[in-house]
N, C-alpha and C positions, 0 to 999 in steps of 0.2 A: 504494500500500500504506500502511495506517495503522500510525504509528510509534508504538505502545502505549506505549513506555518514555518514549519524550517527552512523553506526554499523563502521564503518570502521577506524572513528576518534577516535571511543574510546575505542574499542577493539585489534585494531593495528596499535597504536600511534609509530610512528618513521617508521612507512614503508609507501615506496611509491606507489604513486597508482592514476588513473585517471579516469573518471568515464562520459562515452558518453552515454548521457541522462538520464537515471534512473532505468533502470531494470539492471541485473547481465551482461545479455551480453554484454553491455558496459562497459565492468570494466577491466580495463586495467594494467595487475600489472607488477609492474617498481621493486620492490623489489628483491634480490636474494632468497630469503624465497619463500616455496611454496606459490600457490596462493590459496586463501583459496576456498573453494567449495560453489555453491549457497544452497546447504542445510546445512553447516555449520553458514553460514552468516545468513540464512532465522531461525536458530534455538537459534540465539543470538539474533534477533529483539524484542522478550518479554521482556530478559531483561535487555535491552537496553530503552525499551520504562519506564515501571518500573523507571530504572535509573534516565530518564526526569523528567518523572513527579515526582517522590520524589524532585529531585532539585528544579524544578518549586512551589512545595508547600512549601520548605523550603523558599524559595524566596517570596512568597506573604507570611508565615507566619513571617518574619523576618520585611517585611515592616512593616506589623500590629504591632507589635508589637511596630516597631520604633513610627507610627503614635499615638498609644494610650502611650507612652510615653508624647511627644510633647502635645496631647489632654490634657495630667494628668499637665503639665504648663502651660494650660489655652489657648493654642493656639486653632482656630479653622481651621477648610480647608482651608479657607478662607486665615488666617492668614499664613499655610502653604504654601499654593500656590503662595501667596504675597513672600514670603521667595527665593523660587525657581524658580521666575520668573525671 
């Protein structure tokens, strides 16, 4: 299923727009910009999706990283967890 809301936040950031329930026909654009095409939108969802998940791995490889840090001081989970409770 294509994530309209994701494509639209970050492909056309500063325009307005509203979005009644989840396919294209609900999409309601408030901008004076044309309104972009559901094959337009539907051909940016790759790499869009791409985009996530590179973030999303940046993001658990940045934790790990922290966490074998903290390990390399002798901290355990444990210890962590105790930390950020």
């Amino acid at each position: 299923m294509i994530d309209y809301p994701a494509i639209l936040i970050r492909r056309y950031k500063g325009k307005e727009w509203s979005l009644n329930g989840e396919e294209y026909s609900g999409l309601v654009w408030l901008s004076d910009s044309p309104k972009p095409s559901k094959s337009k939108l539907d051909s940016l969802w790759s790499s869009v999706q791409e985009e996530i998940a590179a973030e999303k791995a940046a993001k658990e490889s940045n934790k790990n990283a922290a966490l074998a840090k903290l390990e390399a001081l002798g901290l355990t989970p444990d210890d962590i967890k105790a930390i950020l409770d």
